[in-house]
SERO-4910 file (N, C-alpha, C, O; in steps of 0.05 Angstrom, whole numbers):
BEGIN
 pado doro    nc1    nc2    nc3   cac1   cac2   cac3    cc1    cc2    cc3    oc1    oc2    oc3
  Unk    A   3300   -448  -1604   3285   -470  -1617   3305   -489  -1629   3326   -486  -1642
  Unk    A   3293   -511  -1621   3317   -530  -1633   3314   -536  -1668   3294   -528  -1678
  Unk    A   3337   -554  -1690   3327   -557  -1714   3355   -577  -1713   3371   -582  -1696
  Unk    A   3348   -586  -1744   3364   -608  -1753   3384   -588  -1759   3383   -565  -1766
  Unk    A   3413   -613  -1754   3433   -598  -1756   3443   -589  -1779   3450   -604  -1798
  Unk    A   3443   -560  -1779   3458   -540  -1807   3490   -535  -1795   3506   -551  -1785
  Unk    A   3494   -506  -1800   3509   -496  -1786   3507   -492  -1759   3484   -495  -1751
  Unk    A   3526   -485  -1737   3523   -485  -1708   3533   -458  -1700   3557   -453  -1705
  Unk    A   3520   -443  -1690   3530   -417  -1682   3544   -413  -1667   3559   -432  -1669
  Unk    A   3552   -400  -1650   3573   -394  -1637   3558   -402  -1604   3569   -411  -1584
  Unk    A   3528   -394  -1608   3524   -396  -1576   3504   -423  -1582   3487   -426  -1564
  Unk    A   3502   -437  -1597   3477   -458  -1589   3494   -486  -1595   3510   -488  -1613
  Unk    A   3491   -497  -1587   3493   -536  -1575   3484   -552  -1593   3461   -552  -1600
  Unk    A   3506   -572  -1604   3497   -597  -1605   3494   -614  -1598   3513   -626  -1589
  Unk    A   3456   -632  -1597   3462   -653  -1576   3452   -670  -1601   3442   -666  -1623
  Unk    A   3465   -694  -1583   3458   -718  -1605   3431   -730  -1580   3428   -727  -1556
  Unk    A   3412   -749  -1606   3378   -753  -1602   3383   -776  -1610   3389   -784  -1632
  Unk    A   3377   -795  -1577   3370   -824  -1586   3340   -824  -1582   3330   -809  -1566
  Unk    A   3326   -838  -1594   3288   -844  -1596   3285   -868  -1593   3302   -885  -1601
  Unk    A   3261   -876  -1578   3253   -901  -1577   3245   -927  -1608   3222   -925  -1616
  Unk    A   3253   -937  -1616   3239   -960  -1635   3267   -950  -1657   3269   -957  -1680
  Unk    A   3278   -941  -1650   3308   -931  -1671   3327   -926  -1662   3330   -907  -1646
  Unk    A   3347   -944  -1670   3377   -938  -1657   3390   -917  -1670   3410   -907  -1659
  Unk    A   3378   -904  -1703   3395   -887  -1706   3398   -855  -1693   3378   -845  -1682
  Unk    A   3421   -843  -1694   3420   -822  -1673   3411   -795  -1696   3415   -794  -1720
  Unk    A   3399   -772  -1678   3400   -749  -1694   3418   -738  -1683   3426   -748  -1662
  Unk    A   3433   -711  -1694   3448   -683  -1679   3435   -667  -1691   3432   -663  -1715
  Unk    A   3423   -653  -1664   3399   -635  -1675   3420   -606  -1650   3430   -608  -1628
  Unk    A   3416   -586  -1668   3430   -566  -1658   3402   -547  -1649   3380   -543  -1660
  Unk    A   3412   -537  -1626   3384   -518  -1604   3405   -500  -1590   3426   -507  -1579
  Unk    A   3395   -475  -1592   3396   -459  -1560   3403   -468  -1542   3395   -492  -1540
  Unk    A   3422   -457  -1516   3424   -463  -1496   3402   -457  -1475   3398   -471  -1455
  Unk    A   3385   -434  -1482   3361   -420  -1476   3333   -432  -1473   3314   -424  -1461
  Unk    A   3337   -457  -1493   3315   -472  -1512   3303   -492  -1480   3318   -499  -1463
  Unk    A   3280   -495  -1480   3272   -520  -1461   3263   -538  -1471   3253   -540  -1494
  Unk    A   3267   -559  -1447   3262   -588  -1462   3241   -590  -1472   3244   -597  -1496
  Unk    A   3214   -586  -1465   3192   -578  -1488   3204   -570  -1514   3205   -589  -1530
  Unk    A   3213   -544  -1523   3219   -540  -1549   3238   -553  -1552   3255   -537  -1556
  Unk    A   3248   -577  -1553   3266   -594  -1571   3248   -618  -1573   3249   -632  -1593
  Unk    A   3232   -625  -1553   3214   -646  -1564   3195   -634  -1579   3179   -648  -1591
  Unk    A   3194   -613  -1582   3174   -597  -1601   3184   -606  -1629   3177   -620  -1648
  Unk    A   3200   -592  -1624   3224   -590  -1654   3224   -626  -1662   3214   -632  -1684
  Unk    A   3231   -641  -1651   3231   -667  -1648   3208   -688  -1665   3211   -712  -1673
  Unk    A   3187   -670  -1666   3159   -672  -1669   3151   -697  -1652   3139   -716  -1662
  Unk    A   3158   -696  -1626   3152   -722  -1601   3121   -715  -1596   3107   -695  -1596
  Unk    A   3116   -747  -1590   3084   -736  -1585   3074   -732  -1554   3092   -737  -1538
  Unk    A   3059   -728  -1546   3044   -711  -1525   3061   -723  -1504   3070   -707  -1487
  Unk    A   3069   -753  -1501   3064   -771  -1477   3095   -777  -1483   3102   -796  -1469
  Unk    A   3118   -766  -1500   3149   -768  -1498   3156   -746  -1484   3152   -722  -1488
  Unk    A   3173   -765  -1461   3198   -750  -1454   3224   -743  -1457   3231   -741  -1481
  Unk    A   3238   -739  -1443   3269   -733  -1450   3288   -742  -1419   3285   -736  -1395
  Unk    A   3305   -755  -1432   3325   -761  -1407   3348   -758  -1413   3354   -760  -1436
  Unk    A   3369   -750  -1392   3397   -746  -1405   3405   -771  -1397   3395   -786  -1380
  Unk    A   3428   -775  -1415   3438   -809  -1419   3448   -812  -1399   3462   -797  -1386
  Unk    A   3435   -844  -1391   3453   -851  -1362   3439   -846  -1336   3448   -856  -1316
  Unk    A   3411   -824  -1333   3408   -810  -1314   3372   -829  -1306   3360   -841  -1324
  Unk    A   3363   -826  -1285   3340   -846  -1277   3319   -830  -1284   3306   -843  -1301
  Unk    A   3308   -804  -1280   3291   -788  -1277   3289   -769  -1307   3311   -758  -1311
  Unk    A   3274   -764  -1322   3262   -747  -1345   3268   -720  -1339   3268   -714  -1315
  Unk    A   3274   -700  -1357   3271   -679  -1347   3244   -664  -1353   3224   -670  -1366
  Unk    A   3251   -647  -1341   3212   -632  -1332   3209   -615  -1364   3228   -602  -1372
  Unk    A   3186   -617  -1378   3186   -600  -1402   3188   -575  -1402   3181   -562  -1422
  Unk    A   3198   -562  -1380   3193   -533  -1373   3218   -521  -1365   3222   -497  -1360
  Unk    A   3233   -538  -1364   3267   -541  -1354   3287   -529  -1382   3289   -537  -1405
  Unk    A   3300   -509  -1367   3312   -499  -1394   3340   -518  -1400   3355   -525  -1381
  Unk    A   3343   -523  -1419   3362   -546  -1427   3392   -546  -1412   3405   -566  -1405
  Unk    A   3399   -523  -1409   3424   -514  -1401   3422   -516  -1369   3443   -515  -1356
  Unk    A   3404   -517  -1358   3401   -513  -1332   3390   -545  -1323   3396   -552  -1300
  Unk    A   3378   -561  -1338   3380   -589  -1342   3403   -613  -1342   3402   -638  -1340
  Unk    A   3423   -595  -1345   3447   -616  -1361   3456   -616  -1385   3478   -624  -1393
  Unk    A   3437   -607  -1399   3450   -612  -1433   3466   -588  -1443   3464   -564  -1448
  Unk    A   3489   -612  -1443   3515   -589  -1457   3519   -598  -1474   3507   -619  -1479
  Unk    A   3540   -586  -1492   3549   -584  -1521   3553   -614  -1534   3575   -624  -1529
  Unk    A   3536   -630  -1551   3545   -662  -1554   3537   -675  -1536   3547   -698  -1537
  Unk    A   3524   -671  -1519   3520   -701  -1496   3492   -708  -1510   3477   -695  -1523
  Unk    A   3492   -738  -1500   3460   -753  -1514   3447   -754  -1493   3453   -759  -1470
  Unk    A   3424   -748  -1506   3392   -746  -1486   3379   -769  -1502   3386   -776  -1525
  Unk    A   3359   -782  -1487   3337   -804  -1503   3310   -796  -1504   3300   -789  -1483
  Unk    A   3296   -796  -1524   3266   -788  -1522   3248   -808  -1521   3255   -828  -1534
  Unk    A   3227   -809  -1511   3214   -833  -1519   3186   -836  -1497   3180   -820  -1480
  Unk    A   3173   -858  -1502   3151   -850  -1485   3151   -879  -1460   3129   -885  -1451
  Unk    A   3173   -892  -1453   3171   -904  -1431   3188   -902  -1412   3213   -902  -1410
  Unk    A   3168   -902  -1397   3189   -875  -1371   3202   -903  -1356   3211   -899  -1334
  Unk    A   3202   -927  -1364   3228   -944  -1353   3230   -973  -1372   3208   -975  -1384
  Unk    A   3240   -985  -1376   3245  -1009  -1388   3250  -1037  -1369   3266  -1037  -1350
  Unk    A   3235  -1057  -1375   3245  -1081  -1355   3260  -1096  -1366   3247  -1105  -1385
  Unk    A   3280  -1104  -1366   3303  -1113  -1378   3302  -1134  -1363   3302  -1133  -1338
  Unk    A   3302  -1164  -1382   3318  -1193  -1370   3334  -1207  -1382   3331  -1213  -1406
  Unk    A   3348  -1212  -1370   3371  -1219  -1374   3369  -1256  -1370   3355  -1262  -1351
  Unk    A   3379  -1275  -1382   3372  -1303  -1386   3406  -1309  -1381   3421  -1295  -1394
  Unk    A   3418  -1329  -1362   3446  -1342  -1368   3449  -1371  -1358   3446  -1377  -1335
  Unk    A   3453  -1384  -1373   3456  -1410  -1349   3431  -1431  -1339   3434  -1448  -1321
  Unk    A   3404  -1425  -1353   3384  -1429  -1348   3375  -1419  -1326   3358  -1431  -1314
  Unk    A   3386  -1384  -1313   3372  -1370  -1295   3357  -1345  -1317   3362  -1338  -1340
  Unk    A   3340  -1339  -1297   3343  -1301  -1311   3341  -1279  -1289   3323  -1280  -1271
  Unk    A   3358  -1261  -1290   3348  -1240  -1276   3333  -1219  -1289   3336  -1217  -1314
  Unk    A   3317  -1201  -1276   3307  -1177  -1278   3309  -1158  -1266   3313  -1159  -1242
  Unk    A   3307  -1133  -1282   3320  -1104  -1272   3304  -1083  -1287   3302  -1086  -1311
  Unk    A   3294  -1067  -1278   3273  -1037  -1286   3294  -1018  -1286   3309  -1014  -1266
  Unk    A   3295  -1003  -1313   3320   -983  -1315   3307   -967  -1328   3285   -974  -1333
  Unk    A   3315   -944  -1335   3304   -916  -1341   3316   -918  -1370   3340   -922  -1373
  Unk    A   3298   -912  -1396   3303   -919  -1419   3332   -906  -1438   3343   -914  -1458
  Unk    A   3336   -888  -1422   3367   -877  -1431   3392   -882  -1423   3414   -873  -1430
  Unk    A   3386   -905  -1402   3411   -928  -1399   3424   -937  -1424   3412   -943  -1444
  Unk    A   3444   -937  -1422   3465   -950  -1448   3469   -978  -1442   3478   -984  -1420
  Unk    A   3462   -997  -1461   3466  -1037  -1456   3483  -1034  -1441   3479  -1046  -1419
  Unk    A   3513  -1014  -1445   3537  -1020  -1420   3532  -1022  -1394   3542  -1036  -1377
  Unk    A   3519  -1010  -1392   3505  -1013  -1356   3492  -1028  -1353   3499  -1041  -1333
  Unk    A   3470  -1038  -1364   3461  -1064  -1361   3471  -1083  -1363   3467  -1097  -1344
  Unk    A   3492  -1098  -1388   3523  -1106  -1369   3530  -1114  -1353   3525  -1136  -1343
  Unk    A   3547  -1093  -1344   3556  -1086  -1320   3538  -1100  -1298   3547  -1118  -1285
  Unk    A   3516  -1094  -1296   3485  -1101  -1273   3487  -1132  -1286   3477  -1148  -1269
  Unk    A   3492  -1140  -1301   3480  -1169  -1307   3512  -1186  -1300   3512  -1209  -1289
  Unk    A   3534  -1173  -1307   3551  -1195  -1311   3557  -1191  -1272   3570  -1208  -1260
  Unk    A   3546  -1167  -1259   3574  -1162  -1230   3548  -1182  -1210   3530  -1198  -1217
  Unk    A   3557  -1170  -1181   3540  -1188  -1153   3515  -1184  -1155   3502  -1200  -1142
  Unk    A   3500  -1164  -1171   3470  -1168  -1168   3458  -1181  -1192   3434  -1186  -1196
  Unk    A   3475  -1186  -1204   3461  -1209  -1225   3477  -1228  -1235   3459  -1245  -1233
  Unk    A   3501  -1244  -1246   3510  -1274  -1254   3531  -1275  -1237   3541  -1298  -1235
  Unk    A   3545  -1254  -1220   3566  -1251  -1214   3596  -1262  -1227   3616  -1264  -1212
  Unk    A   3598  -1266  -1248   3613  -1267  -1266   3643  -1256  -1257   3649  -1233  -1254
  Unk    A   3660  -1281  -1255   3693  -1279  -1254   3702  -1256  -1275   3694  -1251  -1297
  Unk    A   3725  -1243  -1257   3732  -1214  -1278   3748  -1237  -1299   3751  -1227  -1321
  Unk    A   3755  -1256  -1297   3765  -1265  -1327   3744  -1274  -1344   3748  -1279  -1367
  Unk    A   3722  -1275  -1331   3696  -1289  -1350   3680  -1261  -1363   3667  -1264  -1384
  Unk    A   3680  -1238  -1351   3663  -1218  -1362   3680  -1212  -1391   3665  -1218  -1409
  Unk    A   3696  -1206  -1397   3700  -1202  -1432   3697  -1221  -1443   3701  -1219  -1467
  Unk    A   3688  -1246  -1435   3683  -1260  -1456   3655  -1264  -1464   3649  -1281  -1480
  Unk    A   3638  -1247  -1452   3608  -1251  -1454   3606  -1225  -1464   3621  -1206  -1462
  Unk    A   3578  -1229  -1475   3563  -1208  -1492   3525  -1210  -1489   3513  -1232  -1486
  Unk    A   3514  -1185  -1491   3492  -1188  -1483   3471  -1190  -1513   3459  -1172  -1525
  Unk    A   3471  -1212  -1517   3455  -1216  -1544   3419  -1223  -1547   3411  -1245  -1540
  Unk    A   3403  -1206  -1556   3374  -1211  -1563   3367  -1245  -1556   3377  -1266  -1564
  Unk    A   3344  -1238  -1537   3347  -1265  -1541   3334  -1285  -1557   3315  -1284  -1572
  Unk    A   3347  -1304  -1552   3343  -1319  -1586   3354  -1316  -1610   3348  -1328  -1631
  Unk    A   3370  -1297  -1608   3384  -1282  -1635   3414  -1291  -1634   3421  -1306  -1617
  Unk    A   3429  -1283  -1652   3461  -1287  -1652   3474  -1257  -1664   3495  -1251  -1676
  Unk    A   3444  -1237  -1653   3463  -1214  -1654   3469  -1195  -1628   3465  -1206  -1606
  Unk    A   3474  -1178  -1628   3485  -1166  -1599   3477  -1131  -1608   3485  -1122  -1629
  Unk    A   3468  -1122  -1596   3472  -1089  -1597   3501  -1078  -1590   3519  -1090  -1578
  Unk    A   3500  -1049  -1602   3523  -1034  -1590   3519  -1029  -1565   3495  -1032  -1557
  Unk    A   3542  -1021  -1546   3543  -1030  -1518   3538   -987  -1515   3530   -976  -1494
  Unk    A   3543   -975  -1536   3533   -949  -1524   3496   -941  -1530   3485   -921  -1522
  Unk    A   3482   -966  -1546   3455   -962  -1553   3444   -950  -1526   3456   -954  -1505
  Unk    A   3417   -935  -1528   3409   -929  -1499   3381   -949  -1498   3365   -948  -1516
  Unk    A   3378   -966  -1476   3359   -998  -1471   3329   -982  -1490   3314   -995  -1506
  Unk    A   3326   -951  -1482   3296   -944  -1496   3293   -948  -1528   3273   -953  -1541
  Unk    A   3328   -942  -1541   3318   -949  -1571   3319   -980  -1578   3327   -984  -1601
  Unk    A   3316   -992  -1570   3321  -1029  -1574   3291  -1035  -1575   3283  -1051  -1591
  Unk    A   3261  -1014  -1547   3239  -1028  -1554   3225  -1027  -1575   3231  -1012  -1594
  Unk    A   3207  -1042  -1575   3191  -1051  -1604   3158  -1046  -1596   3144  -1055  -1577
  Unk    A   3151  -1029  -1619   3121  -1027  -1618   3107  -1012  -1593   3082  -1011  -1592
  Unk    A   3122  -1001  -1573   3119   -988  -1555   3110  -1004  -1522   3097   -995  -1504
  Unk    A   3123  -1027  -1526   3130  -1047  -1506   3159  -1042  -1497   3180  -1041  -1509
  Unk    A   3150  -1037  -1469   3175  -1018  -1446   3187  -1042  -1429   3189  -1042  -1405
  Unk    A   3196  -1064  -1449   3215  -1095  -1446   3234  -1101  -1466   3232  -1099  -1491
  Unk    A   3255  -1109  -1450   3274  -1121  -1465   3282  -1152  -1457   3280  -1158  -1433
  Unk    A   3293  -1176  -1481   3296  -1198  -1468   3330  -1194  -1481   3334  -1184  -1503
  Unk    A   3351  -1205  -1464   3375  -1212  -1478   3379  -1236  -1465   3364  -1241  -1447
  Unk    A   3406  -1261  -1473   3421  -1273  -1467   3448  -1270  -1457   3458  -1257  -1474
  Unk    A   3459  -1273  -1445   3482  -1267  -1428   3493  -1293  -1441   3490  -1314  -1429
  Unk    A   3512  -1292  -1473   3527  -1304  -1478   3559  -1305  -1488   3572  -1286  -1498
  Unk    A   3567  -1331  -1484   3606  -1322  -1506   3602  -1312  -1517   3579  -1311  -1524
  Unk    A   3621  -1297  -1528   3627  -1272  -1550   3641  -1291  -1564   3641  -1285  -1587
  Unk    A   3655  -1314  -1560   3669  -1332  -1584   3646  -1345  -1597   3652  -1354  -1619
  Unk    A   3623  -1348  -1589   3612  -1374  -1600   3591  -1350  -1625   3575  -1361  -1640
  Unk    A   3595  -1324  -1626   3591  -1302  -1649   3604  -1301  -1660   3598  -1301  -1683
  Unk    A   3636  -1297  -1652   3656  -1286  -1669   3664  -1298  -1684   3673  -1320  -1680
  Unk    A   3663  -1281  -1720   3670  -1293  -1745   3697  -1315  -1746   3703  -1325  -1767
***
């Protein structure tokens, strides 16, 4: 059974817990034995949250024992209840759009926004851009996962594809 993190025993895992509508992370320590059910249990997620390991397209099954899932010692999983996010991206007076699985990290979306399927952006022009809210003049961390950024349980995101000088203090 999973719980908030105390001490860590010798045989059970810490994973760190990103959630939807909050960027902050938990480390909630569980069994390797434990299934994804009982950590969204533990979690207190409601009926219709899942779990994804970071980075990965597909949820895992609630019946899937964690260890046999992927989740090892410290890696981040996302919980949350939208099984994808539409992400657009605005640059230049274009925008693209892209459907990503909510435990994507902004870095990959990025990546997808600045390379050939979306602004195609000169490798000297990609560090100088940053993917900022749009309409805002702030930017998320580039390891956030796209599911904790939504709001109110709307499975969309809007950013700008702008300079990072025209932010920087």
């Amino acid at each position: 059974m999973a719980t908030q993190h105390e001490e860590t025993p010798d045989e059970a895992i810490e994973v760190y817990v990103h959630a939807q509508d909050t960027v902050e992370l938990r480390l909630v320590t569980v069994s390797p034995d434990s299934d994804v059910g009982d950590l969204l249990t533990a979690e207190g997620a409601a009926d219709d949250e899942m779990l994804w390991l970071a980075d990965h397209d597909d949820p895992l099954d609630a019946h899937t024992r964690l260890s046999d899932g992927g989740v090892t010692h410290r890696c981040h999983v996302h919980r949350g209840c939208c099984r994808s996010v539409e992400v657009r991206v605005r640059f230049n007076g274009q925008q693209h759009e892209r459907t990503v699985p909510p435990g994507i990290r902004v870095m990959r979306v990025f990546d997808w926004a600045v390379g050939p399927a979306g602004f195609n952006l000169s490798r000297e022009e990609v560090p100088r851009h940053v993917l900022a809210f749009r309409g805002q003049e702030e930017w998320p961390d580039v390891e956030t996962h796209v599911g904790s950024l939504v709001v109110d349980g709307r499975c969309e995101l809007d950013f700008d594809l702008v300079p990072r000088q025209r932010y920087a203090g």
